[in-house]
N, CA, C and O atoms as a Tinker XYZ file with bonds, in Angstrom:
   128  protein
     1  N     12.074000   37.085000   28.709000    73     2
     2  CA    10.896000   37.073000   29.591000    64     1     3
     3  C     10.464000   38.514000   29.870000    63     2     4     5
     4  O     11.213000   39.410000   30.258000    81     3
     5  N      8.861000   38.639000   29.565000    73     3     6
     6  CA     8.511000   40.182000   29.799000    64     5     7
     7  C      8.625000   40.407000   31.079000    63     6     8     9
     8  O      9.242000   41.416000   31.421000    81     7
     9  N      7.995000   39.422000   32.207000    73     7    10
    10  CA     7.452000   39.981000   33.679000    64     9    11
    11  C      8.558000   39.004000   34.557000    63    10    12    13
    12  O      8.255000   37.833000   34.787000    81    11
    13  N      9.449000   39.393000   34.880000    73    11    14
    14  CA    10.066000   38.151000   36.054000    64    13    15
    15  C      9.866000   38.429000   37.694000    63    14    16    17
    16  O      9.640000   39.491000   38.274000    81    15
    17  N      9.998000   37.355000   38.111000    73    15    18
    18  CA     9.041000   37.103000   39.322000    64    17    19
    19  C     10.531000   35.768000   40.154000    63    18    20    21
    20  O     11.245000   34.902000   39.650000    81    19
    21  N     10.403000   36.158000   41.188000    73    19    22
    22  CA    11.514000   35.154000   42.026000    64    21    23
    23  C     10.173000   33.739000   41.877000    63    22    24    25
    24  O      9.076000   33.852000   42.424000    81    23
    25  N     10.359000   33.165000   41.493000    73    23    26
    26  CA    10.000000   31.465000   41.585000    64    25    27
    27  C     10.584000   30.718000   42.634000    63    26    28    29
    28  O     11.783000   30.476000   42.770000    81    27
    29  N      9.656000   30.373000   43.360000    73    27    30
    30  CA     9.578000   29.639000   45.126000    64    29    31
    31  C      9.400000   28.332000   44.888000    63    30    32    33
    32  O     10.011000   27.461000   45.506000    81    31
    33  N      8.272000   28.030000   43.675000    73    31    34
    34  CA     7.814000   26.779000   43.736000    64    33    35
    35  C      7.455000   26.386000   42.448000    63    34    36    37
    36  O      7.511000   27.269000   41.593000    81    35
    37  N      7.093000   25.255000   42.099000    73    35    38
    38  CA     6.735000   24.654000   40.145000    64    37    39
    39  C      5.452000   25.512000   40.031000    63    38    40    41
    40  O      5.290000   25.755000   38.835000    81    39
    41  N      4.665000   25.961000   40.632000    73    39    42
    42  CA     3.364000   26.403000   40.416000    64    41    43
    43  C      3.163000   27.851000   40.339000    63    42    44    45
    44  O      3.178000   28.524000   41.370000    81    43
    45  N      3.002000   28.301000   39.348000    73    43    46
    46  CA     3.010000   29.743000   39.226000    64    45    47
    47  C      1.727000   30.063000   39.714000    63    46    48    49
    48  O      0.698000   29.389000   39.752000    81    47
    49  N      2.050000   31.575000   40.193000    73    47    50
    50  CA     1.102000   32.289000   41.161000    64    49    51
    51  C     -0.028000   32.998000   40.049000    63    50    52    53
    52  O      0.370000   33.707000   39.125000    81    51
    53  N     -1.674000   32.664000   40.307000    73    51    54
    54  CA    -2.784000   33.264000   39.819000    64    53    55
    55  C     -2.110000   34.564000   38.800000    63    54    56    57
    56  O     -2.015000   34.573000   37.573000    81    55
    57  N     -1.738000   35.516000   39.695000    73    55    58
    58  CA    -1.582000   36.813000   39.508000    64    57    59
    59  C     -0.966000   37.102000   38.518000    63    58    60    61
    60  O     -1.366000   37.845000   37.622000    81    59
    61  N      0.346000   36.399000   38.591000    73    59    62
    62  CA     1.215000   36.521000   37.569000    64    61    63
    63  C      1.026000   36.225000   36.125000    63    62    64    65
    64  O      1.269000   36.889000   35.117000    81    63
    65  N      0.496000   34.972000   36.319000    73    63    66
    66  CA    -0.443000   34.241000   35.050000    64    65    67
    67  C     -1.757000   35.069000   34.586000    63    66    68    69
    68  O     -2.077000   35.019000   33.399000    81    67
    69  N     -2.434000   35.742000   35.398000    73    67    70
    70  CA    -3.202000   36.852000   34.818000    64    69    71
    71  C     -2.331000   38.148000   34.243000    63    70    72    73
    72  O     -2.780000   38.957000   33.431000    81    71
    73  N     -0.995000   38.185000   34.825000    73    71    74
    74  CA    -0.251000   39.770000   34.322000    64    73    75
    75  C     -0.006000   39.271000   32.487000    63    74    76    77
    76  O     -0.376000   39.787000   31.432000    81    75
    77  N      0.781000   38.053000   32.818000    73    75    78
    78  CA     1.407000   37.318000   31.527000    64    77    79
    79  C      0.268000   37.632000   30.669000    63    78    80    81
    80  O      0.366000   38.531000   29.834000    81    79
    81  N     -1.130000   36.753000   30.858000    73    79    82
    82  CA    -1.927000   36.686000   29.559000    64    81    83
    83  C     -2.489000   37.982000   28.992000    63    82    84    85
    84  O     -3.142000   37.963000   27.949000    81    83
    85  N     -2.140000   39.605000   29.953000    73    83    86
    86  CA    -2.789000   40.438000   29.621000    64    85    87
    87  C     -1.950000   40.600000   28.832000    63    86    88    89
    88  O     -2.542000   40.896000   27.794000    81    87
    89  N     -0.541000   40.591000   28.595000    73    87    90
    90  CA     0.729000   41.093000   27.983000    64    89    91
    91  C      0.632000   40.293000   26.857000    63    90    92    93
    92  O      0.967000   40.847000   25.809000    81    91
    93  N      0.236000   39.045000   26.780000    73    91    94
    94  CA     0.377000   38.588000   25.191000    64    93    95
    95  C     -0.604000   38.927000   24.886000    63    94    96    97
    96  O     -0.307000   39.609000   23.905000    81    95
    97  N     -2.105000   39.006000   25.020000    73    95    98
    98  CA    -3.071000   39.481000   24.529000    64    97    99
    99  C     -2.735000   41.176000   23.917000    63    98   100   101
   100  O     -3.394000   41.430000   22.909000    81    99
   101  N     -2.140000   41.916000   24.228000    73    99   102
   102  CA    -1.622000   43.412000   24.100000    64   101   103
   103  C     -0.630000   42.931000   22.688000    63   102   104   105
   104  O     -0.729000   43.265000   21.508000    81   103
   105  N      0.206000   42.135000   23.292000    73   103   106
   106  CA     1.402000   41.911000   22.029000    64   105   107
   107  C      0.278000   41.688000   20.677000    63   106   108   109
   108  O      0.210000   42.424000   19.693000    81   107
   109  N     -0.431000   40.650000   20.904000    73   107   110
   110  CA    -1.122000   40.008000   19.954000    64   109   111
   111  C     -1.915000   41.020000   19.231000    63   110   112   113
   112  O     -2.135000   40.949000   18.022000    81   111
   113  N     -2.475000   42.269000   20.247000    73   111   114
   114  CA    -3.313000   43.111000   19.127000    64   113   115
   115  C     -2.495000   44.079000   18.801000    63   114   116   117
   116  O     -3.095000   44.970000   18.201000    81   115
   117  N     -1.111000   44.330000   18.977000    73   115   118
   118  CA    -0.313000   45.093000   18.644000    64   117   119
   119  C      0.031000   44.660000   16.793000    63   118   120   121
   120  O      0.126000   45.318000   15.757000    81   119
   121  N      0.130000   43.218000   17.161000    73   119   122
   122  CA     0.705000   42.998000   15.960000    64   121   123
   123  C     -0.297000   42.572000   14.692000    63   122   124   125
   124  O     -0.090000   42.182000   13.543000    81   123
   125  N     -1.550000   42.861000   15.533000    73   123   126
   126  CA    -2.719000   42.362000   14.146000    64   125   127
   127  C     -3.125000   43.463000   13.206000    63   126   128
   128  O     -3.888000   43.225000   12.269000    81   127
């Protein structure tokens, strides 16, 4: 896991889910 985060609840937080998709989007043009 790139970003870990203490998990409170099943529902992941906005923020985090915006950090995540910037990071695969980065991976993704890393590797094109």
């Amino acid at each position: 896991m790139f970003h870990q985060f203490v998990k409170k609840t099943d529902k992941t937080p906005p923020k985090e889910l915006k950090v995540a998709r910037k990071r695969m989007k980065e991976w993704k043009d890393v590797d094109a």
